[in-house]
N, C-alpha and C positions, 0 to 999 in steps of 0.2 A: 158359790162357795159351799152351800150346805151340803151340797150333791156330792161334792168332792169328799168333804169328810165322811158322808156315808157312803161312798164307796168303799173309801177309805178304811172303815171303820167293817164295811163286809169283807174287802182281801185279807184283815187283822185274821178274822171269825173263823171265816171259810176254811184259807188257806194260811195258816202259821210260814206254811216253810216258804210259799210265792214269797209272803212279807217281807222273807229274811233274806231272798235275794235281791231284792230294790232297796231294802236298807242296805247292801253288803253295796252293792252297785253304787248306790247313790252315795254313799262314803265314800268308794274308790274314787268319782269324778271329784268329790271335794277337795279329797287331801292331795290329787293329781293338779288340782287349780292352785292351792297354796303352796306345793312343792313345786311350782312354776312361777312362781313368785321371785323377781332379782333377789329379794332380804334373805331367800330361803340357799342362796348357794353362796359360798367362800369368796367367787369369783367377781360375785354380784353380776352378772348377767343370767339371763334369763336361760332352768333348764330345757334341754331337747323335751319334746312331748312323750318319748320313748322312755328316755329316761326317770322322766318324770311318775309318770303314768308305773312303770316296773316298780320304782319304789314303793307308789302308793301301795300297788299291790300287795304288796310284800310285806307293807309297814301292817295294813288291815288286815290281812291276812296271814298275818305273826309267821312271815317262812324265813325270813334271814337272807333272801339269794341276792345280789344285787348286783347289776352293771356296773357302778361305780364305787369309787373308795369309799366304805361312808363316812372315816373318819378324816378325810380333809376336803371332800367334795363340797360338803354340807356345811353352811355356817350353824352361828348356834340356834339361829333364830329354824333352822331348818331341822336340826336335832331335837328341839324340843318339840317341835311337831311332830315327827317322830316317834317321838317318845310318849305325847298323846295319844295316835292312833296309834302305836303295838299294845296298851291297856285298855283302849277301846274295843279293839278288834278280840283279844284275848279275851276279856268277858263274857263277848258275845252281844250283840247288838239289842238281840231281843232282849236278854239278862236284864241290861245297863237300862233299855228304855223301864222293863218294870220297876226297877230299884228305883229309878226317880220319880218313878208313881207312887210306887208306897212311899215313899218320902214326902210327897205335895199332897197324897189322902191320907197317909196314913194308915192304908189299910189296899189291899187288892181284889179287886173285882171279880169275878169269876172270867171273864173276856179275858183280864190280864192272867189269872193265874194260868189258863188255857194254853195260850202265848208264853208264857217263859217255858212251860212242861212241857212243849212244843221242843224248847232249843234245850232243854236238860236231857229229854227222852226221843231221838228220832220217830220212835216209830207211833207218835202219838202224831206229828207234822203228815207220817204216812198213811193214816188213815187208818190203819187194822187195829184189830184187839187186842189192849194192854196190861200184863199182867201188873198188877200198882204196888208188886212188891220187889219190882224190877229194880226200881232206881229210886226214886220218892212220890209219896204219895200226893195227890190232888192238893189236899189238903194243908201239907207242908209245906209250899212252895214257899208259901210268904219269909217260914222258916232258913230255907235256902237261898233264896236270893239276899238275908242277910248274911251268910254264911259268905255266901260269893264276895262279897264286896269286904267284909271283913278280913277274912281269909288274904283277899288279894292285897291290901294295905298294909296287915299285919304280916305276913311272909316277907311282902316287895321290902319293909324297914329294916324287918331281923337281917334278911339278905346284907342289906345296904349296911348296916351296923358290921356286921361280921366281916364283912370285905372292905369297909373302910379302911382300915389300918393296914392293910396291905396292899394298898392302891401309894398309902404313904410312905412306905419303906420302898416301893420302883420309884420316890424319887418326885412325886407328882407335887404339886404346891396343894396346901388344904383347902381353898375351894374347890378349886378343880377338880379335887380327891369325892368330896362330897359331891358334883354331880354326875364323876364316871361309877362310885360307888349307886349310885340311886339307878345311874343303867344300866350296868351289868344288871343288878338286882331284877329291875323291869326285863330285861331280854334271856335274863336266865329263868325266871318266872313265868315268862310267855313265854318259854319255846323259841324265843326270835331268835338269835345270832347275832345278831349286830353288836360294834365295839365302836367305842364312842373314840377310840385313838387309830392312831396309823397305823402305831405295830400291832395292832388286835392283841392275843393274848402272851405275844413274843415276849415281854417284860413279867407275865405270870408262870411261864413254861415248868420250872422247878417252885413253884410256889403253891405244894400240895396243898397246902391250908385253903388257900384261892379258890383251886379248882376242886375240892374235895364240897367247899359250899357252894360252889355254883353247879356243881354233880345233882345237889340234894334240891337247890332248886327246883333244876330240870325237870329232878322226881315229882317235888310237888306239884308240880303244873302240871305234867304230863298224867296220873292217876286220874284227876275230874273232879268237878267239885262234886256231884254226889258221893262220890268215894271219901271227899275229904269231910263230906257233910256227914254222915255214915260213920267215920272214926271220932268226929266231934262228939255225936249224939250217945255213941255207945262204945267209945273210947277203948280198951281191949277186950273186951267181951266179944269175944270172935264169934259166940253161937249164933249172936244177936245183929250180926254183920249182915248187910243181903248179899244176895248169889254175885251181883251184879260188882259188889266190894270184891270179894272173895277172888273170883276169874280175876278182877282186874288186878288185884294185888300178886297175887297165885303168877299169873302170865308174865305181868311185867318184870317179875324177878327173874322166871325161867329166861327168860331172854334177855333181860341183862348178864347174867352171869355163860348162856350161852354163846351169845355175841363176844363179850372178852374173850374166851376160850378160842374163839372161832380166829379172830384178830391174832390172838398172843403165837398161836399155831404158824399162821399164815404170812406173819411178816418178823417174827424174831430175827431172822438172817438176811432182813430188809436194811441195808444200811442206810438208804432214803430215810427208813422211816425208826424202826424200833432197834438196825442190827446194831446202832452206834452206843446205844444206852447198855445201862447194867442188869440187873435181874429184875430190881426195884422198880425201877422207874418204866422196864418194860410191861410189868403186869401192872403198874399201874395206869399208866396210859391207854394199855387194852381196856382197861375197864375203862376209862374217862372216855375214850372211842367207842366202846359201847352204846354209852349213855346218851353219847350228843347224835349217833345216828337215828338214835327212838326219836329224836323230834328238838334236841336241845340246839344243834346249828354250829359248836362251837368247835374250836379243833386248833387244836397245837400241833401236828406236824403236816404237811402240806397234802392234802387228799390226791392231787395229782401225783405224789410220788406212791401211791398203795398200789401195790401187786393186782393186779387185773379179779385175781379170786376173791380179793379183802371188798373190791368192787360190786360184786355180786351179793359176798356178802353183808356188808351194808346199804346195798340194793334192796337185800330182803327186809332186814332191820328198819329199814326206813319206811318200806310197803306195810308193814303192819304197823307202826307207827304209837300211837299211848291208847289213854283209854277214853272212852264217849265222856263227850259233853267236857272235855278237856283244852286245855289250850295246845294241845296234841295234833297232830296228822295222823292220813293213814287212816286205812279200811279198820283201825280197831283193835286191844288186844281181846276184847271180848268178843268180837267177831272171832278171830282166832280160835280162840278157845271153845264156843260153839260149834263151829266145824270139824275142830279135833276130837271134841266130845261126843259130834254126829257121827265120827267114822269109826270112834272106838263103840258106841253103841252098835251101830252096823255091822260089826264085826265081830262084837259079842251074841248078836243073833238078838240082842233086847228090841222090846216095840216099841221103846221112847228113848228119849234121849234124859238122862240123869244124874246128875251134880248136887252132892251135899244135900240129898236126902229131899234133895225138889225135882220136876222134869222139867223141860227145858221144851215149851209147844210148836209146833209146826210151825207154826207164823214169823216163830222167834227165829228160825230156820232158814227159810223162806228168806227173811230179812237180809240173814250173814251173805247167802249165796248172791243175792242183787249187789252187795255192798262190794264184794270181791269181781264181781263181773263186771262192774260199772267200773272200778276202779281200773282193772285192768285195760277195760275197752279204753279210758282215757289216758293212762301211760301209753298204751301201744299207738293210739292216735297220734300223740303231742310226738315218739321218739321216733316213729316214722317221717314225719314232718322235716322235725326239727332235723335228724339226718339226712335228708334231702336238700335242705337249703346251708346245711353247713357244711357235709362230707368229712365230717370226724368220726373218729372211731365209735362205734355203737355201744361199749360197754360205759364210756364217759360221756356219750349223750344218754343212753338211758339211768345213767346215776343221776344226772342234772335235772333231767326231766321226771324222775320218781323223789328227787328233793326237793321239786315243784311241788309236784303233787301232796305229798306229805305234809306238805310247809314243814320242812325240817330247817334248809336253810344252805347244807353242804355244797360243794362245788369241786371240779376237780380244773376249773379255771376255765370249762367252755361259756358258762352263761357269761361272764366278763366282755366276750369276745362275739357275742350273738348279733347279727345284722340286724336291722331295725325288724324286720318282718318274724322274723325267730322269736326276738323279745315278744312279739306281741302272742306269739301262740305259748310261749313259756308264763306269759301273766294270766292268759286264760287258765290255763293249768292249773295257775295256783288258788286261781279265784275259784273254780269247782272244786281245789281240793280243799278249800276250808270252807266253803258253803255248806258241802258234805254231800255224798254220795247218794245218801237215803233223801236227805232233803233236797237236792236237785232233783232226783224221778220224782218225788211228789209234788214238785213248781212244775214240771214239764206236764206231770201225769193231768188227766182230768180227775176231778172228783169222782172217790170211789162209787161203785156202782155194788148194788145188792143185787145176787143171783138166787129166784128162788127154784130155781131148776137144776137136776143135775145130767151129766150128758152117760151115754153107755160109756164102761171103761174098756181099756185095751192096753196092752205093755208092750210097748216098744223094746226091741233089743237095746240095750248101753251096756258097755264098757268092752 
């Protein structure tokens, strides 16, 4: 038994991000055993292992996608499980393990604070050199992970406060109000998607007050908690903001307000979706459709009726997905924005890459490019796949399979209908896509190696 904890206690050391895929792992078989459970289904019998196992996925993995109804499939006993592991999963494994360290010492170790800066900062799990004014420093972690856990309690409440009364005017009885209030809150704060009722958001549809707070949710979840730690610390003082705030905040507005645009454009004379509404309600929706494809899962009009183009376009919007160390999908808006930044510097002829009066180092570079390459190599894997054993059209397997990926959560109605064998490459999906890209190549990768040599150079022809 000793040996085991010191093993144990070296893949902590070593390897942060291996850790964080055998915790992510070993959660998924947990809540795949308890959501197999008779008390866990309506039906009371016992669910399919398919079934089961996708939810888990989904649930740890805050994506929203799910084969089954989850508002009548599920008893209650199975929604509150549920509802545990998408706050689980949303915090982050490692997070959650250190907060209730510092809770039981009172204090965090350097091993622990190593291990959370690990899951706040990718590229600390990956082994290269970290600029420490990236995200937070060493030293404040202890700082942050109160920030995390506070944050999440106190948003998940306001949520639930603010959406209660409007859960009671569709009609709901007041307990019941207070626990679909407490999970909208929870699924709009994680990014999930899921609705604790049949008609999902049918009964909110004109209930801009509703969905204007579960929009801001979205937001908040999806920025990061360094972002949110960040605005705590130094509240408008935008000088005092790091880079890392900045891009994230900076990006995710551009592409909210692009993505409406792109929507409001594309499906106005959609009578499916936007042609039947009025002016109002149309540019309002574009925007509510914006928001839920960055990573929120939620959706008032039926995604399989969007024009093939609205497809792509929220194909893209879901691909870049929120910001690091978020309960976000997606390669990143700060990856994003690093690469935009790299090709406007390329193309201003500058020798670095430069943002708000800081440069932006090779490594940090280096990083975005693996995180869009990996990304991409695993969409194209899963939608090749999944288009072969199902022969649907490819624009609505590749939306399903990058709302996999992302853990957004949307659907245009093929994952509902996935064969058993589909299901299971689509849970893969989602479990690498919230593992994270960065910290999968570094569980896969070995332990960096130092090179004290360098070799002759040569330039290849590109482009």
């Amino acid at each position: 038994m000793r040996r085991f904890w010191d093993d144990l206690r070296s893949l902590t050391t070593s390897s942060p991000a291996r850790f964080a895929v055998l915790v992510f792992a070993s959660l998924v078989l947990l809540f795949t055993a308890l959501l197999s459970l008779p008390a866990a289904t309506a039906s009371g019998r016992r669910a399919p292992l398919a079934d089961a196992l996708f939810t888990a996925v989904s649930t740890i993995c805050v994506t929203g996608l799910s084969t089954v109804d989850m508002g009548t499939y599920w008893s209650p006993v199975g929604q509150i499980i549920i509802y545990i592991g998408v706050n689980v999963g949303a915090m982050g494994v490692l997070t959650l393990a250190s907060i209730l360290g510092l809770i039981i010492s009172k204090r965090l170790g350097l091993r622990a604070k190593l291990i959370a800066a690990g899951d706040t900062n990718p590229m600390r799990a990956h082994g290269g050199p970290v600029n420490e004014g990236q995200t937070v420093r060493l030293g404040e972690v202890g700082v942050l992970l109160r920030t995390v856990a506070l944050s999440t309690l106190v948003i998940e409440a306001g949520l639930a406060v603010l959406m209660y009364p409007s859960i009671l005017l569709a009609g709901v009885d007041p307990l019941t109000a207070l626990w679909e209030a407490l999970y909208y809150a929870a699924m709009s704060f994680t990014n999930t998607g899921f609705t604790p009722n049949a008609g999902g958001l049918e009964p909110f549809a004109t209930d801009y007050f509703f969905l204007t707070v579960m929009m801001a949710g979205v937001f908040l979840g999806s920025i990061g908690f360094p972002v949110i730690y960040t605005l705590w610390r130094n509240h408008w003082h935008v000088r005092q903001w790091t880079l890392h705030a900045k891009l994230t905040l900076i990006t995710t507005t551009l592409l909210f307000v692009a993505g409406a645009a792109a929507f409001l454009s594309l499906e106005f004379d959609n009578p499916k979706t936007f042609g039947s509404m009025n002016a109002w309600d149309t540019v309002f929706q574009s925007f509510f459709l914006s928001a839920m494809t960055r990573s929120g899962g939620f959706s008032v009009v039926d995604i399989g009726d969007l024009n093939g183009s609205s497809l792509i376009v929220g194909s893209m919007l879901m691909f870049v997905g929120g910001g690091s160390a978020s309960t976000a999908g997606g390669i990143k808006v700060t990856t994003l924005a690093v690469l935009a930044l790299a090709v406007w510097s390329e193309a201003k002829g500058r020798q670095s890459v430069q943002a708000f009066g800081r440069r932006i180092p090779s490594d940090v570079q280096r990083v975005a490019l693996s995180v869009v390459a990996w990304g991409a190599t695993i969409v194209a894997v899963s939608t090749i796949a999944i288009s072969h054993l199902t022969k649907a059209h490819v624009e609505d397997v590749l939306f399903d399979v990058i709302s996999g990926f992302a853990t957004v959560g949307l659907s245009t109605g093929l994952t509902a209908s996935l064969p058993d064998p589909g299901i299971y490459v689509m849970a893969l999906t989602m479990f690498m896509g919230r593992v994270g890209t960065v910290t999968l190549a570094a569980a896969v990768a070995a332990t960096s190696r130092s090179q004290l040599y360098s070799l002759p150079v040569e330039r290849p022809i590109v482009g």
